[in-house]
C-alpha positions as CSV (number, residue, x, y, z in Angstrom):
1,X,-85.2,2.6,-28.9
2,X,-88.8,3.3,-27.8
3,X,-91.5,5.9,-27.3
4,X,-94.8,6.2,-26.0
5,X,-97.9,8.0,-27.8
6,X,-99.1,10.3,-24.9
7,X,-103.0,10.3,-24.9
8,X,-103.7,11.7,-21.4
9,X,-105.8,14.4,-22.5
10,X,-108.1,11.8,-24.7
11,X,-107.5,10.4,-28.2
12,X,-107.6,13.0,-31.0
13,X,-105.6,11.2,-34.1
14,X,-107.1,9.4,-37.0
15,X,-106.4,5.4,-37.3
16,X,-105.1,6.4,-40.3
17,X,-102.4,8.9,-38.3
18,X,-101.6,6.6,-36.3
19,X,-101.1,3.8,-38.3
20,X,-98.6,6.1,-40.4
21,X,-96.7,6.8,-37.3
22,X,-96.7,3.2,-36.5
23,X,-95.0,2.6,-39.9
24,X,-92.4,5.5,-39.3
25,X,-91.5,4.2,-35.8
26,X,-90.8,0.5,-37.5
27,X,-88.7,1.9,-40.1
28,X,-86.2,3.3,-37.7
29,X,-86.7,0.2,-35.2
30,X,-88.6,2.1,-32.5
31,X,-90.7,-0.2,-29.9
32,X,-94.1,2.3,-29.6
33,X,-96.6,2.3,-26.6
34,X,-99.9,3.8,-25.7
35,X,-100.7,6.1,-23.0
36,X,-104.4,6.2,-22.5
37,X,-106.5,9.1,-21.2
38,X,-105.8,9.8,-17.8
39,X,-109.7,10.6,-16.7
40,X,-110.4,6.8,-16.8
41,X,-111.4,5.5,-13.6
42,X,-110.7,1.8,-13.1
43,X,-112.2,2.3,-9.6
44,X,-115.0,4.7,-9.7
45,X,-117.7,4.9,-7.4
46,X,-120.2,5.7,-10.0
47,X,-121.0,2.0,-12.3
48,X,-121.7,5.0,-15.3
49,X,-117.8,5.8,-15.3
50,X,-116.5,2.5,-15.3
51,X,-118.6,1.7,-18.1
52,X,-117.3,4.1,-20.4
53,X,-114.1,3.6,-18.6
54,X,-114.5,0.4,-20.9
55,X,-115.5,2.0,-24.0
56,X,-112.4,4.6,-24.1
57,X,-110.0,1.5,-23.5
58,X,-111.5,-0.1,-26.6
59,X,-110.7,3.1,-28.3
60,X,-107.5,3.2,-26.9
61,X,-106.7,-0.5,-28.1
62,X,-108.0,0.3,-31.4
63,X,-105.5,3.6,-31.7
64,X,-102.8,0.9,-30.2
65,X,-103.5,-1.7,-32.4
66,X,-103.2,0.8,-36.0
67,X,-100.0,2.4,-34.0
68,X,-98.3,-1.3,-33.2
69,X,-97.9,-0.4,-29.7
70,X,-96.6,-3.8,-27.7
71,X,-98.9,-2.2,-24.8
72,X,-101.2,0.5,-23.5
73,X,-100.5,2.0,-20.1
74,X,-103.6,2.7,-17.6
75,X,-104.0,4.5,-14.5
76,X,-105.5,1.7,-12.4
77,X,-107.7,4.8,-10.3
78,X,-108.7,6.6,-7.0
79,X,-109.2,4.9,-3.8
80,X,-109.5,8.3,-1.9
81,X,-113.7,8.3,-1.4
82,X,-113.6,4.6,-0.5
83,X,-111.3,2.0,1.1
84,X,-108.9,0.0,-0.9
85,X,-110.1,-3.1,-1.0
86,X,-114.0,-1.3,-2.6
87,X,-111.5,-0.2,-5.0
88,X,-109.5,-3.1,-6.0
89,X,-113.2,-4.8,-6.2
90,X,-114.4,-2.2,-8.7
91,X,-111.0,-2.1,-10.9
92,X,-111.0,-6.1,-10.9
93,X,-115.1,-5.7,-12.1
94,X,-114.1,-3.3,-14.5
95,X,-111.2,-5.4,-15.8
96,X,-112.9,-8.6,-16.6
97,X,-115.3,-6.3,-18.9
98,X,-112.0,-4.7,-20.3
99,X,-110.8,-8.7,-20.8
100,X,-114.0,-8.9,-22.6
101,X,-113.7,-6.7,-25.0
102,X,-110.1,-6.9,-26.1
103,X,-110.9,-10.7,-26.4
104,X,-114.3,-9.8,-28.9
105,X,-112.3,-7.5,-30.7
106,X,-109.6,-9.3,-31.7
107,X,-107.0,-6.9,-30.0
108,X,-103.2,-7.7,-29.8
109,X,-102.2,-4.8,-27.0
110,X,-101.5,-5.8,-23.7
111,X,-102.9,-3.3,-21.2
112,X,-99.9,-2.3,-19.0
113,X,-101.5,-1.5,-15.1
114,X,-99.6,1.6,-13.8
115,X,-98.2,1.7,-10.2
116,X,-99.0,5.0,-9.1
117,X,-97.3,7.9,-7.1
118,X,-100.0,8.9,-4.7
119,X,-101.0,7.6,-1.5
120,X,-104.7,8.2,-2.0
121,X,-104.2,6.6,-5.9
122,X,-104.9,2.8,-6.1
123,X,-101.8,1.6,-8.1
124,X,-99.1,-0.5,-5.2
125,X,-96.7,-2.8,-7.0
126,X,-98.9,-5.6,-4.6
127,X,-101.6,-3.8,-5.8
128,X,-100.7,-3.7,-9.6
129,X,-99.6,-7.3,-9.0
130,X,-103.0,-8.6,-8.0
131,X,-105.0,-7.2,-10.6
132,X,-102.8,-8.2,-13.2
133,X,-103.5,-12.1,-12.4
134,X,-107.1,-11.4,-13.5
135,X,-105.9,-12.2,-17.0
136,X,-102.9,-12.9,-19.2
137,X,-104.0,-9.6,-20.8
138,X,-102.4,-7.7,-18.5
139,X,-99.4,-7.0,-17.4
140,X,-97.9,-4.3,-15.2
141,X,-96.3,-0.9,-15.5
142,X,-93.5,-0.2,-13.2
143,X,-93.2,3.6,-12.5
144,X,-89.6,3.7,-10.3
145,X,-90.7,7.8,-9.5
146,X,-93.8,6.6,-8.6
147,X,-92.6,4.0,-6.5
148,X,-89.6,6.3,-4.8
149,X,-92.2,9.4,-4.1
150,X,-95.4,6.9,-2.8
151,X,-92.6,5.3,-0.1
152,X,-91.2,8.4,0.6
153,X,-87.6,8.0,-1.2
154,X,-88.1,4.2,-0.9
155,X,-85.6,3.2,-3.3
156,X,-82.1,3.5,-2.2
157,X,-80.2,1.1,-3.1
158,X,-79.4,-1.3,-5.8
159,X,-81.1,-4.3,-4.0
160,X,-84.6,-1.9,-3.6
161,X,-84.6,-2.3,-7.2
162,X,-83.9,-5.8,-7.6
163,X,-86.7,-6.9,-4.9
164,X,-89.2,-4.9,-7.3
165,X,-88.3,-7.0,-10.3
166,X,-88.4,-10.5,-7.7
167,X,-91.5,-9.7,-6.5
168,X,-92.8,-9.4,-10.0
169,X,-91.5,-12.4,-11.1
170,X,-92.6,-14.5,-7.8
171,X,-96.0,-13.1,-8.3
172,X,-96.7,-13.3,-12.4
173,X,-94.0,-15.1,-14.0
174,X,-90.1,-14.2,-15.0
175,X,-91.5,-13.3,-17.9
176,X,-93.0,-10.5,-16.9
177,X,-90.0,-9.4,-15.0
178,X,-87.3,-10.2,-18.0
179,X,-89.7,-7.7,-20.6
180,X,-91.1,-5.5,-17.9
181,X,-92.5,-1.9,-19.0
182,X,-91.3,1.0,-16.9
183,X,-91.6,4.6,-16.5
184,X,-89.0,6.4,-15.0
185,X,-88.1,10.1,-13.6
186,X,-86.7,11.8,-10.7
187,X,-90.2,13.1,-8.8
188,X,-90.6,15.7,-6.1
189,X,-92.9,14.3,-3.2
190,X,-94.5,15.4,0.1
191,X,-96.1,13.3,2.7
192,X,-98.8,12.4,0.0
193,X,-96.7,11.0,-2.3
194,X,-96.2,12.0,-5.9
195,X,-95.6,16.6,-6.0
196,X,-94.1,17.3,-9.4
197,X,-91.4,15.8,-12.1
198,X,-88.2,16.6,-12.4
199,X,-85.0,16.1,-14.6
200,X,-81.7,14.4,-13.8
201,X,-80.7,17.7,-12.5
202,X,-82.4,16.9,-9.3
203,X,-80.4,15.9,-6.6
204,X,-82.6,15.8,-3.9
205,X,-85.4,13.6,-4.1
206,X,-84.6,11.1,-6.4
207,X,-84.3,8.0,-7.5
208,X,-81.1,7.4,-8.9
209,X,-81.0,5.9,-12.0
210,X,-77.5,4.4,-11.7
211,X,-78.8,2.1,-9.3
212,X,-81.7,0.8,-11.8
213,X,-79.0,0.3,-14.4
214,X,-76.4,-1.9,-12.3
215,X,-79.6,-4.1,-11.0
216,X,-80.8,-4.4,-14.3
217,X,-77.2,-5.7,-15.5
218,X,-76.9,-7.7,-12.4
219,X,-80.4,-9.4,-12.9
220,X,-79.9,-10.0,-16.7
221,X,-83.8,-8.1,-17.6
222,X,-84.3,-6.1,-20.5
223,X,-87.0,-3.9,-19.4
224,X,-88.1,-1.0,-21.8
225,X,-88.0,2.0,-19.8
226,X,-89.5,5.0,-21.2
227,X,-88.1,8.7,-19.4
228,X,-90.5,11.2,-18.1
229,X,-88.8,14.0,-16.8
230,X,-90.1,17.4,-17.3
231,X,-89.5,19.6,-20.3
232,X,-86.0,16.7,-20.9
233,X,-87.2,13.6,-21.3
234,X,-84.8,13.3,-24.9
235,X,-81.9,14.8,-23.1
236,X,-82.1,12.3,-20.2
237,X,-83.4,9.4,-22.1
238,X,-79.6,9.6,-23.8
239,X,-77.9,10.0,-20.2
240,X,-80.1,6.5,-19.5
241,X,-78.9,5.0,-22.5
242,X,-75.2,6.3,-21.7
243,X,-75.3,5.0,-17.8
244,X,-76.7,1.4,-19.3
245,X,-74.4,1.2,-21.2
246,X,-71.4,1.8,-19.3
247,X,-72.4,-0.9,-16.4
248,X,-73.1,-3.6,-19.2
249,X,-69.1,-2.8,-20.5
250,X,-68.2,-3.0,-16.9
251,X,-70.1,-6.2,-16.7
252,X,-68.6,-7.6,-20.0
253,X,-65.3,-6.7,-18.4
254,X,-65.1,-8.9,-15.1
255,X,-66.3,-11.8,-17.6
């Protein structure tokens, strides 16, 4: 089982809250992660935001680090104001300070690059891929809703999935593909990319988590995939579990 501290709108708990937490989740075997604020800017135009772009990811690895979180989760930016590669040259400036300072300080967290559901948000799997060979710090943050709503219902079919977790592993290692953190919900999109979240319910836009599960199975990766829909993420986390689980017995079947 796992679950992810949400700190979108900034960090408010005590490292002594956290750690407590941290101790709870180990007692009943949960794997906890970090989400960090979601107004830091990887790629900002103005130097004064990335800097403290910096500072509230050593917070964030200090809150991670009293929580036991495996990994904290970052939105990589904006490249909307500027082109893309200005803003995969500001993220990768502002990630070799970030490098820094989990290095000085000691941390343990690995911070997990998000792909992103947007077209004007930096955040491609190529993308994510890129700036995650700055250091072995990093790793990314596969977002399948993201992913479907950014190439307009992109993933279809079982093999969509698989290429996702090949192209990770050709590009950073197996490793990084066998233990890969994901995010994953249905998500409403327009010609823009990423609208609004959904639950299961949806049968419209997608993607279909069946087809995650059987190319999971089918690769042999063990991924920890955390569920985001909206206003049901414990109902449909246990349907996750339940699909999972019934293509691994199928699986253990034609053995």
């Amino acid at each position: 089982d796992a679950y992810e501290y949400e700190a979108g709108s900034g960090i408010t708990g005590s490292m002594e809250t956290f750690a407590k937490i941290g101790e709870k989740a180990r007692e009943h075997n949960i794997s906890m992660s970090f989400h960090t604020p979601y107004f830091i800017s990887l790629s900002s135009v103005e130097e004064e935001k990335r800097i403290k772009s910096v500072d509230y990811l050593k917070k964030s690895a200090q809150a991670s680090d009293a929580l036991g979180a495996d990994i904290m989760v970052v939105h990589t930016g904006s490249a909307a104001k500027i082109t893309r590669e200005m803003a995969m040259e500001y993220a990768a400036q502002t990630l070799v300070m970030v490098d820094s300072m989990l290095e000085q300080g000691g941390h343990k967290v690995i911070l997990g690059l998000e792909t992103m559901g947007k077209v004007n948000q930096l955040g491609t799997l190529d993308e994510v891929i890129t700036l995650c060979r700055l250091s072995k710090r990093f790793a990314p943050v596969v977002d399948f809703g993201h992913m479907n709503a950014r190439e307009q219902g992109g993933l279809r079919t079982v093999d969509d999935y698989k290429r996702i977790f090949e192209k990770i592993s050709e590009g950073l290692g197996s490793e990084y593909a066998d233990k890969l953190h994901c995010h994953f919900s249905k998500i409403e999109y327009t010609g823009m990319g990423e609208k609004k979240h959904l639950t299961f319910e949806d049968s419209i836009y997608g993607p279909s988590f069946e087809n995650l599960a059987e190319a999971m199975v089918n690769l042999g990766v063990s991924p920890t995939i955390i569920c985001e829909s909206a206003g049901t993420m414990a109902e449909d986390a246990l349907m996750m579990k339940e699909i999972y689980g019934d293509y691994e017995k199928k699986k253990q079947k034609l053995k």
